[in-house]
N, C-alpha and C positions, 0 to 999 in steps of 0.2 A: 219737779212737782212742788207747787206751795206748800208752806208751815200746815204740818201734822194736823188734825181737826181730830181731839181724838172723843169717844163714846163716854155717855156717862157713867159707865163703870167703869170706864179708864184711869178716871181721876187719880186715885192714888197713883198709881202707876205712873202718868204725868207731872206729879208733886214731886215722888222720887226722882226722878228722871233730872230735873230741875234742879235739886236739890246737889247733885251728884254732878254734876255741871258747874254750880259753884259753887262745890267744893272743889273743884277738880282746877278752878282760875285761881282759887286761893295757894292752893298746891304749890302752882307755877308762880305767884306773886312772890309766896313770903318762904323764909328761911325753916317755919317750923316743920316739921315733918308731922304731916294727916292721914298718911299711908292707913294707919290702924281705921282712923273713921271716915273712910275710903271703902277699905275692905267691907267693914261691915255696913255699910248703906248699898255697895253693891250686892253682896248677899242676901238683904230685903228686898232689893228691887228684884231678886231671881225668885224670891219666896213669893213676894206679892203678884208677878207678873202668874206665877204657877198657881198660886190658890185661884186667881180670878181665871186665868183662860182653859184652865182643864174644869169647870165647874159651871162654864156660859150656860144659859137656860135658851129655849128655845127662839124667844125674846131677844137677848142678846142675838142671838143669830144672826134674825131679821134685821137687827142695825147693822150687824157686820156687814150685810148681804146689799145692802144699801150706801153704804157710806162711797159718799162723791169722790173719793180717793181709789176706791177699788177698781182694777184694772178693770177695762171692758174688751170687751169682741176683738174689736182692732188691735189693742192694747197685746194682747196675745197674740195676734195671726201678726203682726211686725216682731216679737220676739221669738214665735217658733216656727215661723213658716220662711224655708231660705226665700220663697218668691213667690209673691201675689197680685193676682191683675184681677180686677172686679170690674165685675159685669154688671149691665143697669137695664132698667126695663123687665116688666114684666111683657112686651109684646100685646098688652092689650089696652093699658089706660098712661101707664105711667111708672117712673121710678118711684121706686121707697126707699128716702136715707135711714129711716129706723131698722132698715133690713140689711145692711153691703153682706156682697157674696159673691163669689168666683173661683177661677181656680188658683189652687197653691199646693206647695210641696213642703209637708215634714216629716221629717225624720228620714228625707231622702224619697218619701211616697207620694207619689202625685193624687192628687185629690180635690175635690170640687168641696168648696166648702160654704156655708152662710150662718147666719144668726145677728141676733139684737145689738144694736148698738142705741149705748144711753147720750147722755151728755153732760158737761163738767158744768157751765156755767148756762147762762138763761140763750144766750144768740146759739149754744151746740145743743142743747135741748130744744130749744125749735126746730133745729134744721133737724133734727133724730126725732122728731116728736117724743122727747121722754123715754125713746126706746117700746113706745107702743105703736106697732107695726099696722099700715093699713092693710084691705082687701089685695092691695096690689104688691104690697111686700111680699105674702104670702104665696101670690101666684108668680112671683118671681124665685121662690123658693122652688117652687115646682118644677119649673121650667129648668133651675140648676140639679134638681133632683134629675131631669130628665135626661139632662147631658150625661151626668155623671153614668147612669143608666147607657148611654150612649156608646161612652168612648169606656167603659168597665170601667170607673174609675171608683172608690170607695168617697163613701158623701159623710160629711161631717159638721155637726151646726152645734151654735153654742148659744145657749139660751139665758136671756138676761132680759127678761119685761116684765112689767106689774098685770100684764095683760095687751091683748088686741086691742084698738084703738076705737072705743064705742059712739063714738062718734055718728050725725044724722048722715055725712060724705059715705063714711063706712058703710052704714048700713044700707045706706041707698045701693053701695058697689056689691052688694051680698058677702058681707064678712065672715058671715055665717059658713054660709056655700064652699069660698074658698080656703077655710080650716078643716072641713069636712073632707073635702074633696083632699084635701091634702092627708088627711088620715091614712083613708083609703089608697091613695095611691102609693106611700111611703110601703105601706106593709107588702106592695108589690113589684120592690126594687130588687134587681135581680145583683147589686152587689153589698159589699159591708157599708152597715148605717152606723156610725157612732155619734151619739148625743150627749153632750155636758151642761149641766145646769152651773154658769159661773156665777150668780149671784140670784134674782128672784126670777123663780117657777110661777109667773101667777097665768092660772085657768087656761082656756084654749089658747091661748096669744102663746103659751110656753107650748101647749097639745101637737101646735100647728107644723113644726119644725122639729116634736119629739118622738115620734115614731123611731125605734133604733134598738139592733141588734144588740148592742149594750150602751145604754145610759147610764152615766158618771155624773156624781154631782163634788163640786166643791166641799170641801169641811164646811164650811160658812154661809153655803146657802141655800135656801128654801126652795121645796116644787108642792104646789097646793092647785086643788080646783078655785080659791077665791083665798084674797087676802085676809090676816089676821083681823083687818079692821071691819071688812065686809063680814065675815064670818061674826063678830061680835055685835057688828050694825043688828042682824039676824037672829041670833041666838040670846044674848046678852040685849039686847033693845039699846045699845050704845057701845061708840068705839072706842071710850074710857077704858075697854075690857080686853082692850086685842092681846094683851099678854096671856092672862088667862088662857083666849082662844087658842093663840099660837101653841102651847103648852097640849091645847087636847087635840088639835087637828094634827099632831107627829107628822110636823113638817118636815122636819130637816133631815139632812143625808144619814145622822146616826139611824135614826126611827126610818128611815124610808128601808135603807139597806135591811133592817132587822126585821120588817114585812115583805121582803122578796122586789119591791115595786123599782128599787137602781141596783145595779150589777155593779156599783164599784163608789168607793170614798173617794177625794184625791186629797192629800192634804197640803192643808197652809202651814204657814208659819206662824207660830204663836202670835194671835192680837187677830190675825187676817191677813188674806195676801196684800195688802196694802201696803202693811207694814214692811213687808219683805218681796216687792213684785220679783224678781230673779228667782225667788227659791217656788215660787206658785206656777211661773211659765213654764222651769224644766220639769216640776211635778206632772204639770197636765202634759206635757210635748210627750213625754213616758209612758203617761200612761196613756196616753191615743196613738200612739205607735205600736205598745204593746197589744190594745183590744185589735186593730187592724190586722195587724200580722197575724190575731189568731184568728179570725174571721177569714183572713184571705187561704186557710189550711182545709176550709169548708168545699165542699161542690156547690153549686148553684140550687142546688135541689135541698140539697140541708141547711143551707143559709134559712131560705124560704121557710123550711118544714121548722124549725128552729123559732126562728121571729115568731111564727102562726100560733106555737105550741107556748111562746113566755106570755104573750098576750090572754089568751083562752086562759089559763094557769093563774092569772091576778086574783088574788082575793085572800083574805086570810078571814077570819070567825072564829069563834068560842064561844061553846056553847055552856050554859050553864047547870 
């Protein structure tokens, strides 16, 4: 991976870092002994690394959740999945590279898997549209929902877009329809669904592929009907404001988990998984093996009954 790109409440952090680096060639050049102001610049750097990442605001999140370094979809199904072969076409108009999905096996369980795939640079963002899925992505999701449905196999997607692809193509293809349609059909698959939010939850583009027995989101990423920026374009009459917004719409996996709306954290490594992809992969491999394995403990009947009753169940209020 290229040189670290790090967030702007990193800085210190990146200063230290720096700092500690040469010291550490002075060290090795000269005879005097630094050892002492070694020690204590690495014990700032553990104190500064701690005040900033136990303390991110909802805001920070969103850059985490975004940053071009953060592992994506593939990124994870090459590190926890022993073997994967993708599947293309939806069977009606066309493939969607913003969508890859097929079958693969982790943690030893076989399974049909899909979700969002972004892009590193401007030529992998084209070919991924940005990770905003068309109408025919969507119904290719289906279509592997249906397999999986098929052969009993537990379906698994991982969700990483800013949204559906709003586009006049889309719309023409009924974008609408094939999110909808996909709701509805998800809530009647007759094996385990797990869903993980790896970095941005935004609106039905994230709805379309979240339907799931238990939904897991990343420490570092957001699941929202509409982005921070949208949400303040609207509220706020400008997206000077989306921190703000972020902050009230309790985006993120703490505030989601503490309203009932995701059945599970996963955590990163201090900074992001970015910082640490190996320690993020075996977290999430863990815990999708783990929700499967309870899932598959279920009958077919209470899987169902189960799904039907967390949905009906959303909502939380206070009254005053």
């Amino acid at each position: 991976m290229s040189e670290y790109q790090p967030l702007d409440f990193e800085k210190p952090i990146i200063e230290l870092e720096a700092q500690i680096k040469k010291l550490q060639e002075e060290l090795g050049a000269q005879s005097i002994d630094l050892s002492p102001e070694l020690d204590a610049m690495t014990k700032k750097l553990q104190s500064t690394k701690d005040e900033i990442y136990t303390k991110l605001s909802a805001w920070d999140r969103v850059k985490i959740a975004r940053h071009v370094q953060r592992p994506f979809m593939l990124d994870y199904i090459n590190e926890i999945a022993d073997d994967f072969t993708e599947l293309h076409g939806d069977r009606m108009f066309g493939d969607d590279n913003a969508m890859p999905g097929g079958f693969a096996t982790i943690g030893g369980i076989k399974c049909v898997v899909i979700g969002h795939q972004k892009g590193r640079d401007t030529k992998e963002n084209l070919l991924r549209n940005f990770g905003s899925a068309h109408p025919e992505g969507y119904r290719k999701a289906l279509r592997l929902m249906q397999l999986a449905d098929k052969f009993n196999l537990p379906f698994v997607s991982f969700i990483d877009t800013p949204g559906a692809f709003p586009g006049i193509g889309a719309e023409e293809r009924n974008i609408s329809e094939a999110i909808a349609r996909n709701l509805r059909d998800m809530m009647g698959l007759k094996v385990p669904v797990v869903a993980v939010v790896l970095g941005e939850g935004g609106s039905g583009g994230a709805l379309g592929i979240g339907i799931a027995d238990r939904l897991l989101m990343m420490e570092n990423s957001y699941y929202s009907v509409i982005s921070p920026e949208g949400c303040a374009a609207i509220l706020y009459k400008h997206r000077k404001h989306a921190e703000k917004a972020a902050s009230a719409m309790k985006m993120s996996a703490p505030d989601l988990q503490g309203l009932g709306v995701i059945d599970g954290v996963v955590k990163e490594p201090a900074g992001g998984a970015h910082r640490e992809p190996e320690v993020a992969y075996e977290n999430l491999k863990d815990a999708i093996v783990a929700q499967i394995n309870e899932l598959k403990q279920l009958s077919t009947e209470d899987l169902m009954n189960q799904r039907y009753e967390k949905y009906r169940n959303f909502g939380v209020w206070s009254e005053a």
